[in-house]
C-alpha positions in Angstrom: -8.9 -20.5 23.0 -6.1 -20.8 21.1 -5.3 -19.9 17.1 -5.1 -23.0 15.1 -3.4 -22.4 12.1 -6.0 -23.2 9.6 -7.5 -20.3 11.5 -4.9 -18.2 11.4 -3.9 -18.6 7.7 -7.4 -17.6 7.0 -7.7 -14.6 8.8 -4.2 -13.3 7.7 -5.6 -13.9 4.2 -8.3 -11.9 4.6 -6.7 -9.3 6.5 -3.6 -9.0 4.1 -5.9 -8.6 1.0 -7.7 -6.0 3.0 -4.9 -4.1 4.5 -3.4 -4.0 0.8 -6.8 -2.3 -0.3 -7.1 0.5 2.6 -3.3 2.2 1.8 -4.1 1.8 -2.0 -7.4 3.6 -0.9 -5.3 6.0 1.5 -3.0 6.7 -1.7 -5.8 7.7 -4.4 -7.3 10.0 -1.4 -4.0 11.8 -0.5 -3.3 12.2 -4.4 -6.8 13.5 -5.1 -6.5 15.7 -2.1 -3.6 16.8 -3.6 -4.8 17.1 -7.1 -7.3 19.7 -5.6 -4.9 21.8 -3.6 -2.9 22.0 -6.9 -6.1 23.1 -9.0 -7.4 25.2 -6.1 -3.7 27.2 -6.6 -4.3 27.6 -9.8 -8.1 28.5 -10.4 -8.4 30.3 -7.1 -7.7 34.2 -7.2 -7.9 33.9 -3.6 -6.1 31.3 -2.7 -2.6 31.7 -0.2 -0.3 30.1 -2.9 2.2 30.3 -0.1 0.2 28.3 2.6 -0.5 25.9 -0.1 2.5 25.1 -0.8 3.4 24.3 2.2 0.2 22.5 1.9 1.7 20.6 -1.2 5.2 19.5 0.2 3.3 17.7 3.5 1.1 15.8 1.0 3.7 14.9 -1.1 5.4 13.5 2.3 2.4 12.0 3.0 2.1 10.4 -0.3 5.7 8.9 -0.4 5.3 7.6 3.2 1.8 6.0 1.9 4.0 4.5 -1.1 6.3 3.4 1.3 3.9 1.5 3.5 2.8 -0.2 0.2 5.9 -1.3 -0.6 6.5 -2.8 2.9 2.7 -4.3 2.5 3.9 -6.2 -0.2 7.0 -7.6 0.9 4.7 -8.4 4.2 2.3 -10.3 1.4 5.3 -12.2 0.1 6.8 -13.4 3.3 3.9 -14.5 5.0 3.4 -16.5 1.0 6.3 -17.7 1.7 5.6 -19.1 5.7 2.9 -20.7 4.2 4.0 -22.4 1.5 6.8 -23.7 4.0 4.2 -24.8 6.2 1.1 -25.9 4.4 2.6 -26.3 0.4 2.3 -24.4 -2.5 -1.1 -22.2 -3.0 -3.0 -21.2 -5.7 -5.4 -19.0 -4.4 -2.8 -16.1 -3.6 -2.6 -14.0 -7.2 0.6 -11.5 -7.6 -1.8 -8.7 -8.6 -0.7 -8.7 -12.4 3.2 -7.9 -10.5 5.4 -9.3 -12.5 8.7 -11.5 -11.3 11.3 -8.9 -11.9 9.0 -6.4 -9.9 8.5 -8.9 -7.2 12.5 -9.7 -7.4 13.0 -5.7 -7.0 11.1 -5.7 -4.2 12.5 -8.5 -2.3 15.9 -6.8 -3.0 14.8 -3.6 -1.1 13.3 -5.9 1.7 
């Protein structure tokens, strides 16, 4: 059976929202995880600073790829907005997420 597009604007608004929610998730985990390697470095005697450090720079790679991915999330958010409006008309159900339109401008200028 084929997709109708009632269907398939319904689903991509569920699954956008969620997708959104799961790297914001992925984010606060890799930055607590990160928190703790930090505070384990400190208040550890024990610890290998060394091998945590190393520890430290692959988080922080996994963090900025994580922030990346959100950024491209976003811009995903805004041009499937945009196909929709073009299709079905404007709709008011789809909040910015308090972003405000020079934030949303920035973004669409990295896009």
């Amino acid at each position: 059976m084929a997709l109708t597009l009632p269907a398939a604007v319904a689903r991509l608004s569920r699954e956008v929202i969620e997708t959104e929610e799961l790297i914001a998730r992925a984010l606060a985990a890799a930055a607590a995880t990160t928190a703790t390697v930090a505070q384990a470095q400190v208040e550890v005697a024990e610890a290998p600073k060394g091998a945590a450090q190393h520890a430290l720079i692959r988080l922080q790679k996994v963090t900025a790829s994580l922030v990346a991915a959100q950024s491209d999330m976003l811009r995903t958010h805004m041009q499937l907005r945009d196909i929709g409006r073009e299709i079905m008309g404007p709709e008011e159900d789809c909040p910015d997420n308090g972003f405000t339109s020079a934030e949303l401008s920035d973004a669409r200028k990295v896009a």
